[in-house]
Each structure stands twice: as C-alpha cells, then as structure tokens.
GUDO-137342 format. One record per residue (C-alpha): residue number from 1; x, y, z. Coordinates in nm, 4 decimals, decimal comma. Layout:
# residues N
REC  lummar         x         y         z
REC     NUM         X         Y         Z
...
# end
This chain:
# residues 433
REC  lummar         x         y         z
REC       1   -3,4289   -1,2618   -3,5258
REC       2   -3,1277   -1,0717   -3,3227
REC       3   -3,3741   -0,9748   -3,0626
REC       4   -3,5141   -1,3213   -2,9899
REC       5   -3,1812   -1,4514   -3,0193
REC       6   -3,0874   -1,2368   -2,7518
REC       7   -3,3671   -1,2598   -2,5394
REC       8   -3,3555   -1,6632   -2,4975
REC       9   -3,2416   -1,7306   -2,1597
REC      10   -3,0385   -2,0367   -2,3158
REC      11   -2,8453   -1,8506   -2,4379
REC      12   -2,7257   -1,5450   -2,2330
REC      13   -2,7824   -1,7309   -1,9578
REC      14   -2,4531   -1,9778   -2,0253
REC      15   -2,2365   -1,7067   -2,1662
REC      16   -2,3505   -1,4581   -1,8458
REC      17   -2,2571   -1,7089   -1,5890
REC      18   -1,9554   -1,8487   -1,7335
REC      19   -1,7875   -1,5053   -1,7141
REC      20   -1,8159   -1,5228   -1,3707
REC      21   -1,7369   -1,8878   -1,3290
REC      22   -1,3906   -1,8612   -1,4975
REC      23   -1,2011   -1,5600   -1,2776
REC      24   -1,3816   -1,7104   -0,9377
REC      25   -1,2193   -2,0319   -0,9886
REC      26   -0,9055   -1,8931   -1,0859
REC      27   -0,8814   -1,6716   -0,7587
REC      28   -1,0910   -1,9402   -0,5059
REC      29   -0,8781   -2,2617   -0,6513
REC      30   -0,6047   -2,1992   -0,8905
REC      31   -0,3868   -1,9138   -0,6941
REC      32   -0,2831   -2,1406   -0,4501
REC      33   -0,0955   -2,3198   -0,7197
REC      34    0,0395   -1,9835   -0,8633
REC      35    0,1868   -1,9227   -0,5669
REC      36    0,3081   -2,2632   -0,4504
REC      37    0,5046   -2,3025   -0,7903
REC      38    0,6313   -1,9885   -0,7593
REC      39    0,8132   -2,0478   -0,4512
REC      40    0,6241   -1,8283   -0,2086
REC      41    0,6124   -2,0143    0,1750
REC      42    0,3474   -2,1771    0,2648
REC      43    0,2134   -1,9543    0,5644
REC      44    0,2242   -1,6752    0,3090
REC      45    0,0353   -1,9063   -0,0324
REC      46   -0,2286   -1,9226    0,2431
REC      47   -0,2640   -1,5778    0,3492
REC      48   -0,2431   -1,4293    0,0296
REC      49   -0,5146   -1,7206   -0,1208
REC      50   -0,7142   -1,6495    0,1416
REC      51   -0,6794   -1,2992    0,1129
REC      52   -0,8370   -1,3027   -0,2431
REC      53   -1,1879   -1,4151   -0,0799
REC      54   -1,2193   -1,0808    0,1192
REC      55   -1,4205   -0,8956   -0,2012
REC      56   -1,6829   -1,1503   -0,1237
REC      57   -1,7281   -1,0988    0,2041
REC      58   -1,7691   -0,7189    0,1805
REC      59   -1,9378   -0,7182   -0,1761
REC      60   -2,3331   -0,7033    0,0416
REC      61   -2,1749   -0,3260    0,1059
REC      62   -2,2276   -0,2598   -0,2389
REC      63   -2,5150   -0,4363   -0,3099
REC      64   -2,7809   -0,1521   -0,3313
REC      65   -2,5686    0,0899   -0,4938
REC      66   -2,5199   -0,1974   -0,7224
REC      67   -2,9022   -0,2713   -0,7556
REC      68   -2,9719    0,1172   -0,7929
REC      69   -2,8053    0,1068   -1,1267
REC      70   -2,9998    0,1415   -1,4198
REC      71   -2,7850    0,0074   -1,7468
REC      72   -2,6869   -0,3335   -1,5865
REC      73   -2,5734   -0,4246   -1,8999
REC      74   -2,3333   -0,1543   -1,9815
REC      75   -2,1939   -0,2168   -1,6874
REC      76   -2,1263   -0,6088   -1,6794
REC      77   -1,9917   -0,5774   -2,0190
REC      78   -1,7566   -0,3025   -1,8212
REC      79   -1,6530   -0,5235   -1,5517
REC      80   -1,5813   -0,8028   -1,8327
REC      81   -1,3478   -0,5859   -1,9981
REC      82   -1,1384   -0,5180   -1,6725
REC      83   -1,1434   -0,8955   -1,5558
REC      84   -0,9774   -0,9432   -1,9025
REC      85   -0,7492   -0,6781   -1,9182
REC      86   -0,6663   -0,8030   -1,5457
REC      87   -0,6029   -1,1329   -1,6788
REC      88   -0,3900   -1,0190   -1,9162
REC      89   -0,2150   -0,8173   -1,6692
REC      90   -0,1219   -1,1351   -1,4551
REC      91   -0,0186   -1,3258   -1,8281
REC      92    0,2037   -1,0144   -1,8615
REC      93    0,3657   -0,9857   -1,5346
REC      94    0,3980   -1,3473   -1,4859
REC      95    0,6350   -1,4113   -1,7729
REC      96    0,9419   -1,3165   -1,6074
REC      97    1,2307   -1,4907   -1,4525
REC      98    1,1305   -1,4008   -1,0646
REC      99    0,7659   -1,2927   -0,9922
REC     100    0,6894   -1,1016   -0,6789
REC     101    0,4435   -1,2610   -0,4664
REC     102    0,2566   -0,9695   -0,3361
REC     103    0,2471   -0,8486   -0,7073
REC     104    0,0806   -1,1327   -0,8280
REC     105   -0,1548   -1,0753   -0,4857
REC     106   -0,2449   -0,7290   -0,6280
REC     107   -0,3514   -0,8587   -0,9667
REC     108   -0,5161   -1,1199   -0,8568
REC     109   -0,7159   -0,9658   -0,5994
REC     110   -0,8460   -0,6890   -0,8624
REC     111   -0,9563   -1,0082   -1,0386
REC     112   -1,1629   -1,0896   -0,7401
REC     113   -1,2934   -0,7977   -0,6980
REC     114   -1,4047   -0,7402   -1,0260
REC     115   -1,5335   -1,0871   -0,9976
REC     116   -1,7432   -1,0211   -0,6647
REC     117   -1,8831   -0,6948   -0,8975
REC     118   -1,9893   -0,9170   -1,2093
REC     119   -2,1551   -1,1705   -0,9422
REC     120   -2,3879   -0,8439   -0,8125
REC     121   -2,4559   -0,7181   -1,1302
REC     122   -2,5271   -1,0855   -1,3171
REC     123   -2,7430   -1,1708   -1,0121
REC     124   -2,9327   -0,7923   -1,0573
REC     125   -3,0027   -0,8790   -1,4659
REC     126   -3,0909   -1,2179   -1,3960
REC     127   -3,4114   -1,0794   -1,1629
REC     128   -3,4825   -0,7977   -1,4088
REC     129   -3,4687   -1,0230   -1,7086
REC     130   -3,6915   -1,3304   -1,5638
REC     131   -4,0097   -1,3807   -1,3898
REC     132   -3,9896   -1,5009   -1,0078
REC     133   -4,1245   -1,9009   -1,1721
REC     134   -3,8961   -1,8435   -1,4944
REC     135   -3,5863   -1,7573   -1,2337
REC     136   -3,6526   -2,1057   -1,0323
REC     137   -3,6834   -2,2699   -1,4633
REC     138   -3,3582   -2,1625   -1,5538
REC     139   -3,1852   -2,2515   -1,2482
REC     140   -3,0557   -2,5784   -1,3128
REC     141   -2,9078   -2,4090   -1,6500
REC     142   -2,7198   -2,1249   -1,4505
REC     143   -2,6073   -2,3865   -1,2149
REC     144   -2,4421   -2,6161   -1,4590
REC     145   -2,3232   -2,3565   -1,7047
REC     146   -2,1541   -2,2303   -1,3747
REC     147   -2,0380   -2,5554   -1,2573
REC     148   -1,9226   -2,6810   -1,5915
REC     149   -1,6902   -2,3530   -1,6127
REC     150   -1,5343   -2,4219   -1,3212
REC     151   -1,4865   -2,7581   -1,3702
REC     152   -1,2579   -2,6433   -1,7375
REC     153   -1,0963   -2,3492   -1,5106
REC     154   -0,9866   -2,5286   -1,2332
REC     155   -0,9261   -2,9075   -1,3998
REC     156   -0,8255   -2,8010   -1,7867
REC     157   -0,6572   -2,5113   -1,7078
REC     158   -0,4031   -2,6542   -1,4591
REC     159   -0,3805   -2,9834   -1,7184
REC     160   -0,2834   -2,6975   -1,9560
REC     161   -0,0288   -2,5622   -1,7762
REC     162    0,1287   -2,8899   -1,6564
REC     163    0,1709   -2,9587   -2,0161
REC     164    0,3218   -2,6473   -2,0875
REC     165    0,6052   -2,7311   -1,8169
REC     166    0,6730   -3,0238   -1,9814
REC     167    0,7131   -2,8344   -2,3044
REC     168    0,9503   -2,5509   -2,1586
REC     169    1,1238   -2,8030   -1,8955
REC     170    1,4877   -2,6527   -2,0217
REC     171    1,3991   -2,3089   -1,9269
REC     172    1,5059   -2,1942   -1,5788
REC     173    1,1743   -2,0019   -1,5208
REC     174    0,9866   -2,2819   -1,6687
REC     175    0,6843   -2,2380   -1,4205
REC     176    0,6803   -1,8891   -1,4745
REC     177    0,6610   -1,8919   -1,8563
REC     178    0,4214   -2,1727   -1,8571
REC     179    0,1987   -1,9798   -1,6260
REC     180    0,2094   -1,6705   -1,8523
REC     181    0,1021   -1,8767   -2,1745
REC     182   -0,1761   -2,0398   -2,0039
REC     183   -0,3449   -1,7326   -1,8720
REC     184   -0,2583   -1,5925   -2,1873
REC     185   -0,4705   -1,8439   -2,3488
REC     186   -0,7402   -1,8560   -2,0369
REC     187   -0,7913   -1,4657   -2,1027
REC     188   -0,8538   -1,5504   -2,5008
REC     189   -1,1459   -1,8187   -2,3906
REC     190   -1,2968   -1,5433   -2,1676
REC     191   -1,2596   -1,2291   -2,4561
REC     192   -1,4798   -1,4621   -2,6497
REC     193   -1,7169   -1,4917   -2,3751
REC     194   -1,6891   -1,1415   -2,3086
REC     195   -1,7786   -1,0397   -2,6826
REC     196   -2,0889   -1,2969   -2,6758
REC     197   -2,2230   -1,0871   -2,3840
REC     198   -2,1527   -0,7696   -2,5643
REC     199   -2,3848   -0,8966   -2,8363
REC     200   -2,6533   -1,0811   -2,6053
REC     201   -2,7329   -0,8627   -2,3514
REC     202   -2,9343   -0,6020   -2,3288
REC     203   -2,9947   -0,3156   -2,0885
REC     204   -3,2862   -0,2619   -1,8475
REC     205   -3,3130    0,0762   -1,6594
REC     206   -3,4029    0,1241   -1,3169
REC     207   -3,6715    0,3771   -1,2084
REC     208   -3,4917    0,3872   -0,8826
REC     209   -3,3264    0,6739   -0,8046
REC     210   -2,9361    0,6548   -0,7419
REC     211   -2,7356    0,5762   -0,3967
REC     212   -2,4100    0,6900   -0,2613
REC     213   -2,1479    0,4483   -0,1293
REC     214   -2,1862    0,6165    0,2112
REC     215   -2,5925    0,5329    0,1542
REC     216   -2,5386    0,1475    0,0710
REC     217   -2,2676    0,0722    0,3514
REC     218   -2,4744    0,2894    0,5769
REC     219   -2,8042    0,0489    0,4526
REC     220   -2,5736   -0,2909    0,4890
REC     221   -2,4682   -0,2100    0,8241
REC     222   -2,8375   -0,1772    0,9534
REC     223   -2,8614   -0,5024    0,8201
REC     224   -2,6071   -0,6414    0,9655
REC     225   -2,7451   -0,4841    1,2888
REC     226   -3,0662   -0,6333    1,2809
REC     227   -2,8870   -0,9699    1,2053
REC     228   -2,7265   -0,9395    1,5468
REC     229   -2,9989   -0,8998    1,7553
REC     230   -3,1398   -1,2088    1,5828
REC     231   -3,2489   -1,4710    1,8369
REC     232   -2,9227   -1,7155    1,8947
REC     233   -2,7182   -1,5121    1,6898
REC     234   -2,4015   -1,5595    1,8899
REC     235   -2,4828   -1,9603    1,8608
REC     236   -2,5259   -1,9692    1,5341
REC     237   -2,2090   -1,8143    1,4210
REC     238   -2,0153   -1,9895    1,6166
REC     239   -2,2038   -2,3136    1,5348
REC     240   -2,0902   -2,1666    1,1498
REC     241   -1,7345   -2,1141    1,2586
REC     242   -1,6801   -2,4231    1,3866
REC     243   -1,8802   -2,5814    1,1161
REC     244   -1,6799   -2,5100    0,8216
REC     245   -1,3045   -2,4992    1,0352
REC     246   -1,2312   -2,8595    0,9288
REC     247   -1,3004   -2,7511    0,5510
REC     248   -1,1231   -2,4219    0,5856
REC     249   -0,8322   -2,5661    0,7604
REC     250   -0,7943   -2,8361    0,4582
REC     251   -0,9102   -2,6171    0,1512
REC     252   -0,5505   -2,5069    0,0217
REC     253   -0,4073   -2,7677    0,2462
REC     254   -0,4679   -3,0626    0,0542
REC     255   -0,3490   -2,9215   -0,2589
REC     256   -0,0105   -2,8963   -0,0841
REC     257   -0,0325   -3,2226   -0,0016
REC     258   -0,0851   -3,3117   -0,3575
REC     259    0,1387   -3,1177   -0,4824
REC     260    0,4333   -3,1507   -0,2606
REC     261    0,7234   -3,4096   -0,3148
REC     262    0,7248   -3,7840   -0,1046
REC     263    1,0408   -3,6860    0,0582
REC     264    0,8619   -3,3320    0,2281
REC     265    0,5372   -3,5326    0,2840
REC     266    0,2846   -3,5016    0,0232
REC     267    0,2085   -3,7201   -0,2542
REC     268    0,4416   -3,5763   -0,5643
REC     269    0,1529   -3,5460   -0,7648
REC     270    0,2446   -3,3891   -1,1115
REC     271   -0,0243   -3,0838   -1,2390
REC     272   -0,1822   -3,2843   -1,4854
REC     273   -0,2609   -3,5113   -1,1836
REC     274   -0,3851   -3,2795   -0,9504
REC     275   -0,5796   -3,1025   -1,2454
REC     276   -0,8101   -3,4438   -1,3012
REC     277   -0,7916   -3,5981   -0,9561
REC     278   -0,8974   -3,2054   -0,7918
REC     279   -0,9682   -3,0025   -1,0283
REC     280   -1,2280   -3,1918   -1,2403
REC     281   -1,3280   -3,5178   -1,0343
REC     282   -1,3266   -3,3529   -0,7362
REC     283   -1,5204   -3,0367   -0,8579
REC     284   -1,7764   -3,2811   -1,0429
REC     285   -1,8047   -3,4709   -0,6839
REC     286   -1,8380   -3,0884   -0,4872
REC     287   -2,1334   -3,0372   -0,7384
REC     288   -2,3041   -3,3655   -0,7677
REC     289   -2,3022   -3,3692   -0,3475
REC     290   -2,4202   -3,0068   -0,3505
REC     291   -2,7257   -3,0878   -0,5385
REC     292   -2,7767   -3,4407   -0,3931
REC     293   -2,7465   -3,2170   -0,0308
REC     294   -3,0009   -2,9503   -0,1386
REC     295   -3,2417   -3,1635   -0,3237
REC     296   -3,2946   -3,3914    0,0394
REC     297   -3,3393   -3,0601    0,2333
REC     298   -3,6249   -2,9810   -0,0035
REC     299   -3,8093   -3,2778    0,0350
REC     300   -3,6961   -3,4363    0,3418
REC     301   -3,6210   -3,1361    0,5564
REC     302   -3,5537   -3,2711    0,9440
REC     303   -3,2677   -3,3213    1,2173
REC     304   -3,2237   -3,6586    1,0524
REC     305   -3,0739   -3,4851    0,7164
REC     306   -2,9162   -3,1822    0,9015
REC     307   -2,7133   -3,3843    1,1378
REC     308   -2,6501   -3,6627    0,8463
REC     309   -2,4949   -3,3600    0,6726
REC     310   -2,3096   -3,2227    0,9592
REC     311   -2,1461   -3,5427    1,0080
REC     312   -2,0346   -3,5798    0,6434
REC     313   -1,9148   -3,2129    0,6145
REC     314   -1,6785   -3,1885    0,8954
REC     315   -1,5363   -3,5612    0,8283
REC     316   -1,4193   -3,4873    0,4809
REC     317   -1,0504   -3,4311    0,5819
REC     318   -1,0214   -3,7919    0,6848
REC     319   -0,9816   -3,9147    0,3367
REC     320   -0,6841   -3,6936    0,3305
REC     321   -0,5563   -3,8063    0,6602
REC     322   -0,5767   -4,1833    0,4979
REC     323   -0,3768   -4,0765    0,2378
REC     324   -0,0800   -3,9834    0,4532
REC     325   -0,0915   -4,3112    0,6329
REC     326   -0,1508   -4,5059    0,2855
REC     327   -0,0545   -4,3160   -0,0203
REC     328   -0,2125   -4,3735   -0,3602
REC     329   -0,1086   -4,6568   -0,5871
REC     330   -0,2541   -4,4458   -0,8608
REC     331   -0,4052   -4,1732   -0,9931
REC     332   -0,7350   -4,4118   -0,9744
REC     333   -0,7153   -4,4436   -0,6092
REC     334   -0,5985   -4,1212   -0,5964
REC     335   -0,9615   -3,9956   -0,7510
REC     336   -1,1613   -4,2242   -0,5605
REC     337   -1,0152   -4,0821   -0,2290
REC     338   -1,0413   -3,7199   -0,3657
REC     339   -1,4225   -3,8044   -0,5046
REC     340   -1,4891   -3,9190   -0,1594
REC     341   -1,3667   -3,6087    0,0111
REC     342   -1,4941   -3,3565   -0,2693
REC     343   -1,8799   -3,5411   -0,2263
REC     344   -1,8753   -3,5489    0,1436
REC     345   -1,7636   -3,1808    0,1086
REC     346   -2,0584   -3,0642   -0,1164
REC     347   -2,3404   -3,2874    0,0286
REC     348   -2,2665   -3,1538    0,3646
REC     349   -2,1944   -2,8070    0,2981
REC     350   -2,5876   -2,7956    0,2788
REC     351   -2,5810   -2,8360    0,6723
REC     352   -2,4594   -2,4543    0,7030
REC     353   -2,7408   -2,3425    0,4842
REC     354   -3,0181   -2,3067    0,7620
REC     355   -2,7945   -2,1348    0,9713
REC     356   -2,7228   -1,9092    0,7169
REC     357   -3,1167   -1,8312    0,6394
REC     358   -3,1627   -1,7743    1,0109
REC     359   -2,9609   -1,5126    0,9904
REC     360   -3,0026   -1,3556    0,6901
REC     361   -3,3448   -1,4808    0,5615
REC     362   -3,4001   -1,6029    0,2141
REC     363   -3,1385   -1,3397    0,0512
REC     364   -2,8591   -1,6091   -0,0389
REC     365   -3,0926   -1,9057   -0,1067
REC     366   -3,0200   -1,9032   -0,5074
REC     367   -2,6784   -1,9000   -0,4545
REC     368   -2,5048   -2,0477   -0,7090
REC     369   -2,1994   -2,1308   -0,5236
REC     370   -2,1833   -2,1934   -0,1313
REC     371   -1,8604   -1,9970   -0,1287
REC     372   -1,9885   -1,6454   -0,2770
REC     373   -2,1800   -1,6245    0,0352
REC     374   -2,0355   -1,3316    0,2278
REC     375   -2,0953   -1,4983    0,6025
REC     376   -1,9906   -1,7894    0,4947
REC     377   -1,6460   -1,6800    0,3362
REC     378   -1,6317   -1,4449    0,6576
REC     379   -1,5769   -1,7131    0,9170
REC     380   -1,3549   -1,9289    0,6409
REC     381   -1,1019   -1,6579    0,5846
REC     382   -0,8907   -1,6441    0,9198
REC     383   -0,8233   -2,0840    0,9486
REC     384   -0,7659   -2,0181    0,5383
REC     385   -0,5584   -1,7788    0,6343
REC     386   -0,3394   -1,9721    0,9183
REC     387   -0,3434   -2,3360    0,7532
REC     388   -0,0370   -2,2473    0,5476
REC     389    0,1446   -2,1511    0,8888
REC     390   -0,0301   -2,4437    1,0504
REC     391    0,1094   -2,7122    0,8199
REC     392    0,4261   -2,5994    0,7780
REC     393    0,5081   -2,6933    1,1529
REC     394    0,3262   -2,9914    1,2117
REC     395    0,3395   -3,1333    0,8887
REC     396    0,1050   -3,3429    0,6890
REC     397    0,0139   -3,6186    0,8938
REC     398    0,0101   -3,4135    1,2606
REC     399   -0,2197   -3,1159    1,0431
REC     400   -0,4663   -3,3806    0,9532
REC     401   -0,4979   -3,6135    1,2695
REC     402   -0,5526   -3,1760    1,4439
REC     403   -0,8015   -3,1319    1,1679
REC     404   -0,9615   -3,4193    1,1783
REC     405   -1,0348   -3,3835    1,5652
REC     406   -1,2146   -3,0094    1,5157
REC     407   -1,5352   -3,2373    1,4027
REC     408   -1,5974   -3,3831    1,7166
REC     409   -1,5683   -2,9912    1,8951
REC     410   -1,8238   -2,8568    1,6650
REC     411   -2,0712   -3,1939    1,7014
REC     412   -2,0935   -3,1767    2,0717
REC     413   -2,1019   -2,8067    2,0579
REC     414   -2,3952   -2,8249    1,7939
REC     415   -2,5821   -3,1212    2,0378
REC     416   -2,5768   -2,9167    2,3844
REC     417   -2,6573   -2,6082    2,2395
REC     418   -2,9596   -2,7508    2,0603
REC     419   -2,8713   -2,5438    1,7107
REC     420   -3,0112   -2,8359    1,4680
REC     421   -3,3170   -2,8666    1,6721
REC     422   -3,3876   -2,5142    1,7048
REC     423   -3,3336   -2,4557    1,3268
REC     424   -3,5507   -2,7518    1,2566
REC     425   -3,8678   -2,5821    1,4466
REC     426   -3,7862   -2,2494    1,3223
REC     427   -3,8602   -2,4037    0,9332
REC     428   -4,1340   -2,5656    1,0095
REC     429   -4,2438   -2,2482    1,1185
REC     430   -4,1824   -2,0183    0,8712
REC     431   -4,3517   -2,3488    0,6513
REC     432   -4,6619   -2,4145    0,9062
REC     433   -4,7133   -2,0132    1,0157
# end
C-alpha cells in the first residue's frame, strides 16, 4: 500500500509543487511588504525585491548539472530542509526592535535561490516520474496545486500578519514582531509539507554520467549563443523589453500605492486589505487570465489573439492610474479595479510567450509560472529595479500617467517591425512543416 500511495501522482504531485509555490511567492510578492513596513526607502524596497528574482534568471546555468543528478529525491528533500531552516532564519532575525535591510536581503535571497534549485530539481522528477501524455494529464493538477499555494502565501499570509499587528499594536516594533510570528508559523505549514515529501517521494537514478559547474555554464552559454544568432533576435528582445516595462514598472509599485497613507498618495489600505484585494483576488484573476490567455492560443492561434493580448497586457496599469484620480469607496471597488488589472495582467502575459519560444524553442512551454522564466525575469529586473526610485520623485499619479504611456512605444514598435506577424508565420510553420 505505501508504494502505491507514493507513486499516485495526486498525491506527490500537490505536496511537490506546493513547496515550491510557498518560498516563490514569499520572495516574488511578499518582500516588498517586508521591506516597506520595515522602513527601508522606496528606491532601495525595489532594488532589493527585485534583486531576489536574479536566481531565476541564472538558474538555466545549472540546469544540466542539475539534470545530471541521479537521487533527485535526496536532493529536493535537501533543498526543502534549507528553504525551512532559511525561513526560520528570517522568523529569527526579524524579531528584533530594528532589522537591517540588506540582512533581511541576504536571507531572503538564499530563499530564492534555494527556491530557483527546488524548481530544477521538481521539474527533473516530474519528467522522470511521468510519461510525456501522463506529464500533459497532470498538468492542470500541478498548475492549481501551484496556484492555490500562492494564492494562501501571498493573500493568507499577509491577512495573518495584519492581524498580528493589530494584536501587538502597543509594542514599538510591532511590525517587526508580527513579521517574526507569521513566518514563524509560514515555516511550520511548509515543515509539514516538507515531511510529506520525505515520505512520498522516491528516488530515480540517472545513467548519465556527472557534470562540472564549469561543464553546465560552459553548455548554457552555447545556448545562449545559438539563441543570438537566431533570426530577429535583437527584435524580439527588445519587442520583450518593452513588452513587459509597463508590468515591471507597476509590479511593486502598486503595492505602494496600496499600502501607502492618503496624505503621501496611495490609498491607506490596511494588510488585511491588500492581502484579499492583491494577494488573493488579484492572484485568482492573474491565474484565471493566464489560462483563459493560453487556452485561446491553443485553439485560436493568430495576430487577432496576439495583438488582443498585447493590448490588454501593457494597459493593465491604467486601472491603477484610475485609482489615483478616483480612489476606492471600498474594499469592493477596490477588488474589482485590482481583478481588472490582475486579469488583464495574466491574459496578456500570454502575448510574450511566442517570443519567448522563438528564442528558446519549446524548453519553457510547461512553465508553471510566467515569471520563473529566466528571459523573461531578465528584461523585468532593471525597470523592477528603478520603479522604487522612479515613484518616489514623481509620485503616484505622474508614475502612472509615465507608465501608462510605455504601451503605446512598445505597440507601434511591435507594428513597424512586423514581430506579431512574423511570429504568426513562424507557428504555422513549425505546425504546417
């Protein structure tokens, strides 16, 4: 009975993906918050948020030494056991009267990077354990198990801490404290992940023979060499860049905005607030416009659907720009206009896909999350980076009305260079050989 328990996909499957779910969300949406409520300055919440996403974009240097490895098993259930013990680290450190920023950056990022390890390796056991048609079967499951996890990281968690400010609101370092106890209590939900995929999974060698650091970067950076001499490779990436610069600008952004008081310009938006508006109704919208996105370029694949998408990605900051011209009678309107945004963000994120596959094939196409996708996070990382700095001279309003007005750059630049149209006969293609 133990070993069909253990070899039912609905089961490890959940409990596999989840463990990755929980830090990524933590370092992708929740450190922003860390270090906004721990007084850190904006142009440095940004670079130091931003910062956390740089494991991802480096992690396809690893990725054959990774998929080398025999013992996958042994060594998610090691990479577990430091993304908890890092956890616990940041629970630890954080329940002080003053935390230092670029501490909290240095536990953090060894979250991330433990987390961009545990993505390689849970992506390696999910091909070795499953058939090519029992890998496309199960992955609705890994989606939502993923999804759903992020939704109770990002939304619950911060909910959790909100009400734990309440509860120490005497206490001078009342932010501090009631960070600790909710990581605290976040690294207890993943241990009992972590122990479930101690007991579930099980190992499956590799006849391959081992590689060297020097062997895998050496091996990445052909492929990245190849990807260069691509046809239009200059055009696409900067199609890509200027693609996702309205989303990167606004991605911490807006939760400044939420968070920040009426008289400096945001909305005044307690956590609990910004935990269901953002972190669960706006994470359920990312998803549901994700799949709603992906399932149209599977069937109706075409410069129609590409340029619908285009459209709707870069014009999700508006809602946001609306908001600083009318704010929010409520926390209903206030999840309307962030389920707006959040679906226009997910169903056109889809638009950067094809790019994406013309440049590095079909080798990110089960991706279970847009923003794991080391190109993708590449060209997101510098406007992540400067938004902080960006906003905290213009403001609100002036940062959104700038934003807002990158869309129309990267539309004409998309029309006269012809990149939808090109990508468009370049599937049919690889479809129609």
């Amino acid at each position: 009975m133990m070993t069909d328990h253990r070899k039912n996909p609905y089961v490890w499957i959940p409990a596999l993906f989840s463990a990755e779910a929980i830090p990524m969300a933590v370092v992708t949406f929740v450190a922003v918050l860390i270090f906004i409520q721990t007084d850190t300055p904006k142009s440095y919440s940004t670079f130091f948020s931003a910062s956390l996403l740089i494991p991802w974009a480096i992690k396809p240097f690893f990725r054959q030494m990774v998929q080398r490895s025999g013992q996958t098993a042994s060594f998610v259930r090691l990479v577990e056991a430091l993304i908890f013990t890092s956890l616990l680290g940041l629970a630890f450190y954080m329940n002080r009267m003053v935390a230092n920023p670029l501490a909290m950056f240095t536990i953090l990022f060894l979250v991330s990077s433990f987390c961009a390890w545990h993505n390689l390796l849970s992506e390696i056991y999910y091909r070795k354990r499953l058939m090519k048609k029992e890998r496309l079967f199960f992955w609705p499951l890994r989606t939502t198990s993923y999804q759903v996890c992020t939704v109770i990281t990002y939304g619950l968690f911060i909910i959790l801490v909100g009400g734990l400010e309440v509860f120490f609101k005497n206490l001078p370092n009342r932010y501090n404290v009631s960070w600790s106890m909710g990581t605290y209590i976040l690294a207890g939900a993943y241990f009992i992940i972590m122990v479930l995929n101690f007991t579930l999974l099980t190992n499956t060698y590799s006849t391959s023979t081992g590689i060297s650091l020097t062997g895998t970067t050496l091996s990445e950076a052909k492929h990245i060499k190849s990807m260069t001499r691509a046809k239009r490779f200059p055009l696409i990436v900067l199609a890509l860049i200027l693609l996702v610069l309205p989303q990167s600008l606004m991605f911490f952004v807006r939760v400044f905005f939420l968070y920040m008081p009426l008289r400096n310009g945001g909305l005044g938006c307690s956590m609990q607030e910004i935990g269901f508006a953002q972190g669960t109704i706006g994470v359920m919208a990312f998803s549901f416009g994700i799949i709603l996105g992906r399932q149209l370029q599977m069937k109706h694949f075409g410069q129609s659907i590409l340029w619908a998408q285009v459209i709707t990605f870069t014009l999700s900051p508006l809602f946001y720009l609306i908001m600083t011209l009318h704010h929010p009678g409520g926390i209903p309107e206030l999840c309307v206009m962030t389920f707006l945004s959040q679906i226009c963000f997910g169903f056109g994120f889809n638009c950067c896909m094809p790019l994406v596959k013309q440049l590095s094939h079909d080798r990110y196409k089960m991706a279970t999350n847009y923003l794991q996708i080391p190109v993708l996070v590449a060209v997101m990382i510098p406007p992540l980076a400067l938004s902080g700095w960006l906003v905290s001279r213009l403001g609100f309003h002036d940062f959104f009305i700038i934003d807002c007005l990158t869309a129309p750059i990267a539309w004409i630049f998309i029309l006269a260079t012809g990149t939808i149209t090109w990508c468009c006969k370049k599937e049919a293609n690889n479809q129609f050989p």
